[in-house]
C-alpha positions in Angstrom: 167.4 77.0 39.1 164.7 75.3 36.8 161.5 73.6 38.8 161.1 70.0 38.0 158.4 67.9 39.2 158.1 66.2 42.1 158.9 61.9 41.5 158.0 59.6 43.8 161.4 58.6 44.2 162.1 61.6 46.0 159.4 61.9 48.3 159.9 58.4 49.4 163.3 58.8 50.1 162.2 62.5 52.0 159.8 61.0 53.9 159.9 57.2 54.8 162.0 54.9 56.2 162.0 51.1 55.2 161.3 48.5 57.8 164.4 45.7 57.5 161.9 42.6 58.5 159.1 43.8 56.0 160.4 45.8 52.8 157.0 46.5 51.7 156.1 47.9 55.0 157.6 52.0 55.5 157.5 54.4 58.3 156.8 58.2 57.8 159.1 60.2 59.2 156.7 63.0 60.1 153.7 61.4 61.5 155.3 57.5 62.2 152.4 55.9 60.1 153.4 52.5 59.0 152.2 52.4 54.6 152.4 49.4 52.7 154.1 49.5 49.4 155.7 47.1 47.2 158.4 50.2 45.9 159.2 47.5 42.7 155.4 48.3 41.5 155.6 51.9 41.9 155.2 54.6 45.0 151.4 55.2 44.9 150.6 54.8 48.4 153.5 56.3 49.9 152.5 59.3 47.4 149.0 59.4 48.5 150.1 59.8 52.0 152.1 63.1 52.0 150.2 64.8 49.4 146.9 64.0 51.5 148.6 64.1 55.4 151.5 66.3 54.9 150.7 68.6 51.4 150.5 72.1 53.7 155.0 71.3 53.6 156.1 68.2 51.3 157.1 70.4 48.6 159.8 72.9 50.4 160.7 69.8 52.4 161.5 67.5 49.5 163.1 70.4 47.7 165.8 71.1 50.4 166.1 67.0 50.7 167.2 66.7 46.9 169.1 70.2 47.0 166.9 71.9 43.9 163.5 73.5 43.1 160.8 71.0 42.7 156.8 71.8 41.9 154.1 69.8 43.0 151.2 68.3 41.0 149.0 71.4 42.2 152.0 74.0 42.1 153.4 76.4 39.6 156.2 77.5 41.5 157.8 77.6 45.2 157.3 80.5 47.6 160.0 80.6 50.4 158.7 81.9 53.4 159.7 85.4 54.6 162.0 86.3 57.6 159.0 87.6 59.6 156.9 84.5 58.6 159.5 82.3 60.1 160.0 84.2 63.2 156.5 84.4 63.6 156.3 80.4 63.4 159.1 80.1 65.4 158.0 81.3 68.6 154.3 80.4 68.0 155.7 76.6 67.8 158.1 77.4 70.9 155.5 78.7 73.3 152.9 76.1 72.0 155.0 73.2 72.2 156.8 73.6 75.2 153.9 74.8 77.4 155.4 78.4 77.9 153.4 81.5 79.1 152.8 83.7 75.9 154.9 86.7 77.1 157.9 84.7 76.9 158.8 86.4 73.7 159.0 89.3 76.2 161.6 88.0 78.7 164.7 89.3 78.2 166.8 85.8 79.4 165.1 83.7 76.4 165.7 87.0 73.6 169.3 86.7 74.5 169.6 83.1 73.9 167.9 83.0 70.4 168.1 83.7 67.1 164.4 84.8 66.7 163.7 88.4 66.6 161.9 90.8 68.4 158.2 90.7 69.0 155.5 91.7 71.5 153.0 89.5 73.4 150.0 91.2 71.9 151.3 90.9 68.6 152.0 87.0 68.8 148.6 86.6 70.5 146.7 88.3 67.4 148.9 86.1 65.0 148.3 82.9 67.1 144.2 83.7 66.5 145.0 84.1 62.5 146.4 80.7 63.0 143.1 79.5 64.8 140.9 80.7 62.2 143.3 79.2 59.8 142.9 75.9 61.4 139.2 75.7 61.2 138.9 77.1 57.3 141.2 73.9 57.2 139.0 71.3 59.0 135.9 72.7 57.1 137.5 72.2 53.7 138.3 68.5 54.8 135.2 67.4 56.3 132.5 65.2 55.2 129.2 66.0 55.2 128.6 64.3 58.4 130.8 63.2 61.2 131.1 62.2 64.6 132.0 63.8 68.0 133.7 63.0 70.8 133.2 64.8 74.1 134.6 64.3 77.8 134.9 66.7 81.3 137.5 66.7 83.9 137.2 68.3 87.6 140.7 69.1 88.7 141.0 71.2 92.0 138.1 73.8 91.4 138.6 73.8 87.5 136.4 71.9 85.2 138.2 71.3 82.3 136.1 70.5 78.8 136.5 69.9 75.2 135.1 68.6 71.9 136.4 67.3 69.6 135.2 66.2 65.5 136.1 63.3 63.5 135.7 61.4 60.6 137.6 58.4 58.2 139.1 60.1 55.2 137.6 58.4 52.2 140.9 58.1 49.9 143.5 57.2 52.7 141.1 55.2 54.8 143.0 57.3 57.8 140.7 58.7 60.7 141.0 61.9 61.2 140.6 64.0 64.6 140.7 67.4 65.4 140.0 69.5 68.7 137.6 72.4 67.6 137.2 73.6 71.3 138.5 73.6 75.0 136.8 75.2 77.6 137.5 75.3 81.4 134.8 76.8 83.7 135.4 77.5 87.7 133.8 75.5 90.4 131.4 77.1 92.7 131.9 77.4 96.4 130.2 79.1 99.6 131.5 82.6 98.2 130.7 82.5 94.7 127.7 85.4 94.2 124.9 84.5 92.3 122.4 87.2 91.3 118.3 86.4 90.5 119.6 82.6 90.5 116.9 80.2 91.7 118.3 77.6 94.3 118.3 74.5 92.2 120.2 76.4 89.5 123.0 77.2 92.1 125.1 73.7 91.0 128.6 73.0 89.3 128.7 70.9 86.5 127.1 70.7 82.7 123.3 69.7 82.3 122.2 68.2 78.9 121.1 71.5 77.6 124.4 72.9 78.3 126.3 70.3 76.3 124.4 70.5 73.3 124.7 74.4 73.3 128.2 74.5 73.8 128.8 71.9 71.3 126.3 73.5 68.7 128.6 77.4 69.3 131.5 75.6 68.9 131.1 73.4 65.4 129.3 77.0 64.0 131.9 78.5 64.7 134.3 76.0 62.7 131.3 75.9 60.1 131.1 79.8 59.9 129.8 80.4 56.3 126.3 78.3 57.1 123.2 80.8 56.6 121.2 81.8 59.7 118.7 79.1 58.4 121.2 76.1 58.0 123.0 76.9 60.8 123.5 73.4 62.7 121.2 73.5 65.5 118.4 71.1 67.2 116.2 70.5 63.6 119.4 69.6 61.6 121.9 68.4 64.4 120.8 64.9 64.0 121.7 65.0 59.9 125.1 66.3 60.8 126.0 64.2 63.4 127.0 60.8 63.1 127.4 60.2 66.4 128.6 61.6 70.0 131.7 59.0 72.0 131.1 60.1 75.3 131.3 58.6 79.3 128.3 56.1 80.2 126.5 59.2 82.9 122.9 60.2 82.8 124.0 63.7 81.6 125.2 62.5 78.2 122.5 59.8 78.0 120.4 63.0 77.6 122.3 64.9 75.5 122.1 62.0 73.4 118.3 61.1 73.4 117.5 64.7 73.1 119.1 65.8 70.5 118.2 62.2 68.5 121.8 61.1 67.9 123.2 57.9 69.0 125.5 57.4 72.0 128.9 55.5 72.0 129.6 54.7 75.6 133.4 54.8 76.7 135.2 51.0 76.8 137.6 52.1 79.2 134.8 54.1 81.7 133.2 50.5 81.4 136.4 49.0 81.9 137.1 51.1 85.1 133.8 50.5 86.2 134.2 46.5 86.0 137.8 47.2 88.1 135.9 48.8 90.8 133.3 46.3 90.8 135.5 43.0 91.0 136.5 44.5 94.7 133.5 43.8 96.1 131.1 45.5 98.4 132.6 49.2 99.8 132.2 49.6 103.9 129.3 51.7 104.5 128.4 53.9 107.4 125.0 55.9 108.8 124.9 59.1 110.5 125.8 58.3 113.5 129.0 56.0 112.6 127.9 52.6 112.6 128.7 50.3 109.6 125.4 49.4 107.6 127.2 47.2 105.2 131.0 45.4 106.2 133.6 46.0 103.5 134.4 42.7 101.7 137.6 40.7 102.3 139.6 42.2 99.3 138.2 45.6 99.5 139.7 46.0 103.1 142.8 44.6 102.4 142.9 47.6 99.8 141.7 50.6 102.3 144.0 49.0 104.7 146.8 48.9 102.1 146.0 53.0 101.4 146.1 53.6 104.8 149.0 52.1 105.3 150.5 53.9 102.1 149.3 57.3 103.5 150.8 56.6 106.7 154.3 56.2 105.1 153.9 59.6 103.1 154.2 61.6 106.5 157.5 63.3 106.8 158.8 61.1 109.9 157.9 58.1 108.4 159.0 58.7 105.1 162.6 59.3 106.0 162.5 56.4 108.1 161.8 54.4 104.8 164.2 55.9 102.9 167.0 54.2 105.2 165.8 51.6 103.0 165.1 52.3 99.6 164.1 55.6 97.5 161.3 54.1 96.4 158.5 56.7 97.2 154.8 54.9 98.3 151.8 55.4 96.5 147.9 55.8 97.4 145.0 54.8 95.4 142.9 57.6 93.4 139.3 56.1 93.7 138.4 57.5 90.4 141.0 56.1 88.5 141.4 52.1 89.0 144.8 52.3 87.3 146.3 54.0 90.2 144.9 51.2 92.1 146.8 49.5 89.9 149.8 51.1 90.6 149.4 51.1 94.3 149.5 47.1 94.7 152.7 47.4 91.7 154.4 49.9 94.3 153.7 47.5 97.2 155.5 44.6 96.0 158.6 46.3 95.3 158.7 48.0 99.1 156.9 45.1 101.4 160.0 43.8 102.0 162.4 47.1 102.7 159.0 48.4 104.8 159.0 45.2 106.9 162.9 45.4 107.5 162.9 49.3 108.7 163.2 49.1 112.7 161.6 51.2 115.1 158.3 51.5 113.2 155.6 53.1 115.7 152.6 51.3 116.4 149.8 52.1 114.3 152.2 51.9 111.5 152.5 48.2 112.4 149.0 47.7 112.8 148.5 49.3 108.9 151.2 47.5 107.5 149.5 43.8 105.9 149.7 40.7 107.3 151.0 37.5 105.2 147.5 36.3 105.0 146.7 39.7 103.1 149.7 40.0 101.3 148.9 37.1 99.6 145.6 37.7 98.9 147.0 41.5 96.9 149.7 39.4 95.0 146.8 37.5 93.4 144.5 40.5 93.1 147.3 42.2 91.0 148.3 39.3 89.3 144.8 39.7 87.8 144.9 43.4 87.7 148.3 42.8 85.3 145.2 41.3 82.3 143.2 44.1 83.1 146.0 46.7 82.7 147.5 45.5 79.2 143.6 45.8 78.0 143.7 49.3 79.4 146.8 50.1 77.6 145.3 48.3 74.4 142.3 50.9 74.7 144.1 54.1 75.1 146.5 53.3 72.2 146.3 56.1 69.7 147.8 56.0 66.0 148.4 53.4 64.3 147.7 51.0 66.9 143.8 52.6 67.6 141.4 50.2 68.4 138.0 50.1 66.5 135.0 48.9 68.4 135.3 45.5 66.9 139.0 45.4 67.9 137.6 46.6 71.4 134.7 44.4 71.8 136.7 41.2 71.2 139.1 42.2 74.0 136.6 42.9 76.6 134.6 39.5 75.6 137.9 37.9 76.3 137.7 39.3 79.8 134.3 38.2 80.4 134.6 35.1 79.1 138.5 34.3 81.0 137.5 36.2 83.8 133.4 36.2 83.9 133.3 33.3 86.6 135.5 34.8 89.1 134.4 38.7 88.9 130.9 40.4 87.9 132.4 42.4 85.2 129.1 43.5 84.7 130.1 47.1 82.4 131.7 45.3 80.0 129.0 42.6 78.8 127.8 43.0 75.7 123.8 42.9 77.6 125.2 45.5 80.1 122.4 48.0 81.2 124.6 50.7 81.2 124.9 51.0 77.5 122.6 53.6 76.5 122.2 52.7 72.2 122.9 48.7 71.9 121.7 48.7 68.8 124.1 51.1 66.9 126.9 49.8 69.1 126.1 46.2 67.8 125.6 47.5 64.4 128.6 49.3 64.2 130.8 45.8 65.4 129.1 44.1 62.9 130.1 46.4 60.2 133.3 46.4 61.2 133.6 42.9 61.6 132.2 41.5 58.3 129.5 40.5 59.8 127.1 43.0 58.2 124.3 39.9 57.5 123.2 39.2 60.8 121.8 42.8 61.1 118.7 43.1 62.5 116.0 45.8 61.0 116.4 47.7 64.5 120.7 47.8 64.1 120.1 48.9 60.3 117.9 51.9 61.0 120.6 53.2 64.1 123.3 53.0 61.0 121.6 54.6 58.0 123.7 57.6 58.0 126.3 55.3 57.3 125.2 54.2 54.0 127.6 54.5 50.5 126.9 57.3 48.4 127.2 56.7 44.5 130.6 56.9 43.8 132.4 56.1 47.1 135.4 53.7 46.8 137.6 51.4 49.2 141.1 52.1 49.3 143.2 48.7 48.1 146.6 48.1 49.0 149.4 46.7 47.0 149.4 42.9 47.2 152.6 41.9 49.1 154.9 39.2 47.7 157.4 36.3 49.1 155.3 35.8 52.2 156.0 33.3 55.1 153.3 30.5 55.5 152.0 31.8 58.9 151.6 35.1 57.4 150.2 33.8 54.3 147.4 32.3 56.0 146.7 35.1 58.0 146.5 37.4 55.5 143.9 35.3 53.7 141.8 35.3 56.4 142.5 38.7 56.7 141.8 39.4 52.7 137.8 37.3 53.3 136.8 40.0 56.0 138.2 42.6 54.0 136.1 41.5 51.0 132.8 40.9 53.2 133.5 44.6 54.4 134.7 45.9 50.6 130.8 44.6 49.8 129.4 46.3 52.5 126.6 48.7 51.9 128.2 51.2 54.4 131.3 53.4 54.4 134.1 53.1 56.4 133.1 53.2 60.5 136.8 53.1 61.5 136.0 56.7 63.4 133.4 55.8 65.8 136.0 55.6 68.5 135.6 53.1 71.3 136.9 55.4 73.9 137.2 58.9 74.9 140.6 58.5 76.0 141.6 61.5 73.3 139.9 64.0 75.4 141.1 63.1 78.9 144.8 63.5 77.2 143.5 66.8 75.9 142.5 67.8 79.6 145.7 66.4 81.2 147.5 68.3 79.3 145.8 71.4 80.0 146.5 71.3 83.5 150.1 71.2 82.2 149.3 74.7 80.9 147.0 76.2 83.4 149.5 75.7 86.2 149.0 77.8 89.5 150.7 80.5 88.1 148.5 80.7 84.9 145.6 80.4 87.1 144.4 83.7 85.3 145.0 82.6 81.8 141.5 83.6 80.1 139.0 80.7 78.9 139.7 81.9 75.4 143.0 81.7 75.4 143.0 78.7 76.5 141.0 77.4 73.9 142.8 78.9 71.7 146.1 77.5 72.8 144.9 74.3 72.8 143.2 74.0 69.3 146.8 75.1 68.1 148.6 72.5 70.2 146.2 69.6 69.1 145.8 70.5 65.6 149.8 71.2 65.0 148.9 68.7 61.8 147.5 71.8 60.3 150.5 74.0 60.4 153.7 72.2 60.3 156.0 75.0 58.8 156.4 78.8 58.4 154.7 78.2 55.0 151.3 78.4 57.1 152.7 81.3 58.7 153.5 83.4 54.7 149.7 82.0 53.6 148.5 84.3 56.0 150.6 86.9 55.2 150.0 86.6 52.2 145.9 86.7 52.0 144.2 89.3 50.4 142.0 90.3 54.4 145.3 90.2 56.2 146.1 93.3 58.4 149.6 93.6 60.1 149.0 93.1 64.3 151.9 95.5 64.2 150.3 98.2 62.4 147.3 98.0 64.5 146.9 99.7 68.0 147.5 97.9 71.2 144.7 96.9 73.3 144.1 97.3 77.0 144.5 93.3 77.6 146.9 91.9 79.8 150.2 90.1 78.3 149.9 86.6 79.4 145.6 86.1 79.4 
């Protein structure tokens, strides 16, 4: 059948689907992006989109959508992917996906209930590492000269869980792009662990400054693998290379940061949770020998009592006692996550009244359960807990509903300045001591806000490797017609910001993430894949899982699979002799 090109016709009606309140906004199918397009003036920005965010696919996928051979603007031809390419795909995506050990291509029950053929663990694993090194030729041929990192660690039983992670704004799409480029998990220490010719104040869990920057320094040369023994990034060019490091408000990264001369954006939402704790009030304190130094304040034992009370209903005779009542299960609080705090007072209201109404309670469980007098004082501490939440939501929100810092810092001055009277909220003020770079933090709101004259000479300096290069452009959007008078005015005020930004002297910030909240999804879900009976799984394949998993952007279809098999280096696993490893590490 004779290629033709590809029109924009045909990719829009491949890939997007048209909102019915706002025909110029459309939704990708692929990747759920909203793009604005006025489809009577043409399909430019809907074009730019897949060729840019989806080009590794959108040819074979608008061909099969129109039912003939198309070729794309960079393509002479289509090449259909191979049986073994998309058998190879189909249980790398599989396993990946769906969290399954890696010799499931091995089990006999799931090879009789699919289609894919036949192949070995060892073989997958050594196609699932082509596919890594894949990925990072891929992030290196997008990346900028500089960009920005984003780090964040997570104790779970005696794992430590770890991972880094690079980003940057695409300069033609305006679109921030992040990518995981490495995992790590390293075991906890305890009273059996063997140390050999260890000094004392060595023999300690946890990453020190030095660490960090190491780990971070093997793992972007390792994406950057073509960079000469002299220009390899290290501690004389890591501060030209890096933009920036997002990472948790401790002492450890404060280090990392002033050592290796790179500016530090603090976590909103480790502030935020800091702010939570705070507006409790003073926590019950206790010497050596068991007398209280310091009382508990009113609302912070109503809450212990609360979680004690909450424990005591979790015991096996006192559960089913509750369950005469209602199913609901009850809830304790997780002192390092005020959410589940959160949670705890939700879970509450909706069982007061079936815990009050079970009969035969024993007595300790009656003198745990609250009082009216403290009842009433939790409904208004959750009432208040309910603003709190929806800014916590509004700060974990990924996509196309991502916060910038600006977007950020307006929320949490709203807090302070609602709620500033009432509770310390001292994390989350914009003088708070625990930032550890005010300057670039400011400097970076102002940018994004338009406000890029009220710099100071301090806030410019933090930002200089922020500045245009000759020849960098903004990306406009269509102008939208037929629009309300509500909407008209707000996009005219939107419009003077975007031109006070438009003249800025700086490129786009948009990927200086306020949060960290990326990686501790990244580490939640790891503990998803190092389950107790994976406990074995090997560091590096666990990295290696993961940067697959996270970066499935980068290898949507078999065709990734065939441009491996098809490279002039490739060597067939299969031809190859086995190794001593074990299947599922």
């Amino acid at each position: 059948m004779e290629e033709q090109k590809i029109k924009g016709k045909d990719l829009y009606d491949t890939y997007f689907v048209t909102s019915e309140e706002n025909k110029e906004l459309h939704k990708c199918r692929e990747c759920s992006r909203n793009i604005k397009q006025n489809v009577k003036k043409g399909y430019t920005n809907l074009v730019l989109h897949v060729t840019m965010q989806h080009k590794d696919e959108y040819v074979e996928k608008v061909r099969a959508h129109i039912g003939v051979a198309v070729a794309g603007a960079m393509d002479g031809f289509v090449r259909r992917s191979s049986e073994k390419a998309k058998n190879i795909f189909g249980w790398m995506e599989w396993i990946v996906e769906e969290n399954l050990a890696l010799n499931t291509c091995e089990n006999r029950n799931f090879r009789k209930r699919t289609s894919l053929s036949i192949i070995t663990t060892k073989t997958l694993k050594k196609y699932m590492k082509m596919m890594m090194r894949r990925i990072f030729r891929l992030i290196k041929s997008r990346a900028p000269p500089t960009f920005g990192i984003i780090i964040d660690g997570w104790s779970v039983g005696s794992n430590h869980f770890f991972a880094i992670f690079v980003t940057w704004t695409d300069e033609k799409t305006g679109f921030v792009e992040e990518y995981l480029i490495y995992f790590g998990v390293i075991e906890d220490v305890d009273e059996n662990t063997v140390f050999e010719d260890i000094d004392d104040d060595l023999k300690k869990f946890g990453f020190t400054a030095a660490d960090w920057f190491d780990v971070i320094c093997m793992a972007l040369n390792q994406v950057f693998e073509n960079y000469t023994e002299e220009t390899r990034i290290n501690v004389d060019n890591f501060a030209d290379i890096v933009e920036f490091i997002c990472a948790d408000n401790c002492s450890t990264n404060v280090k990392l940061c002033n050592d290796s001369r790179v500016p530090m954006k603090g976590c909103e939402s480790h502030r935020l949770n800091l702010s939570v704790q705070e507006s409790l009030g003073q926590d019950q304190k206790k010497n050596r020998a068991g007398a209280v130094v310091q009382p508990a304040s009113v609302m912070q034992a109503s809450v212990s009592k609360l979680d004690h009370c909450m424990g005591m209903l979790k015991t096996l005779k006192n559960s089913s006692m509750l369950r005469s009542q209602t199913q609901l299960r009850p809830e304790r609080r997780n002192r390092t996550r005020w959410s589940s705090l959160f949670h705890m007072l939700l879970k509450w209201e909706r069982i007061k009244d079936k815990v009050v109404a079970v009969e035969g309670w024993p007595e300790d469980v009656l003198d745990a359960i609250p009082d009216a007098a403290e009842n009433r004082r939790l409904a208004g501490y959750l009432s208040k807990l309910r603003v709190f939440e929806s800014v916590s939501k509004a700060l974990q929100a990924s996509g196309e509903k991502r916060l910038n810092i600006f977007e950020a810092r307006e929320l949490l001055d709203s807090l302070v300045k609602d709620y500033g009277d009432e509770f310390p909220l001292t994390a989350i003020r914009r003088d708070a001591a625990i930032i550890q770079n005010r300057h670039f933090e400011n400097a970076i709101y102002k940018i994004q806000g338009g406000l890029e004259s009220s710099m100071t000479n301090q806030e410019k300096n933090s930002v200089k490797i922020f500045l245009k290069t000759a020849g960098s452009e903004e990306v406009i959007e269509d102008e939208p017609t037929e629009l309300s008078y509500a909407d008209n005015v707000l996009r005219g005020a939107a419009l003077k910001k975007r031109r006070r930004i438009s003249d800025s002297k700086y490129r786009s910030t948009n990927h200086v993430s306020p949060t960290t909240n990326i990686v501790e999804r990244a580490n939640s879900q790891a503990k998803l894949i190092m389950t107790d009976r994976r406990d074995r799984l090997l560091p590096e394949t666990l990295n290696m899982i993961m940067i697959l998993k996270h970066n499935k952007s980068l290898w949507r279809t078999d065709n990734s699979i065939q441009e491996i098999l098809d490279s002039d280096n490739f060597r067939d696993p299969e031809q190859e002799p086995d190794s001593e490893e074990e299947e599922d590490r």
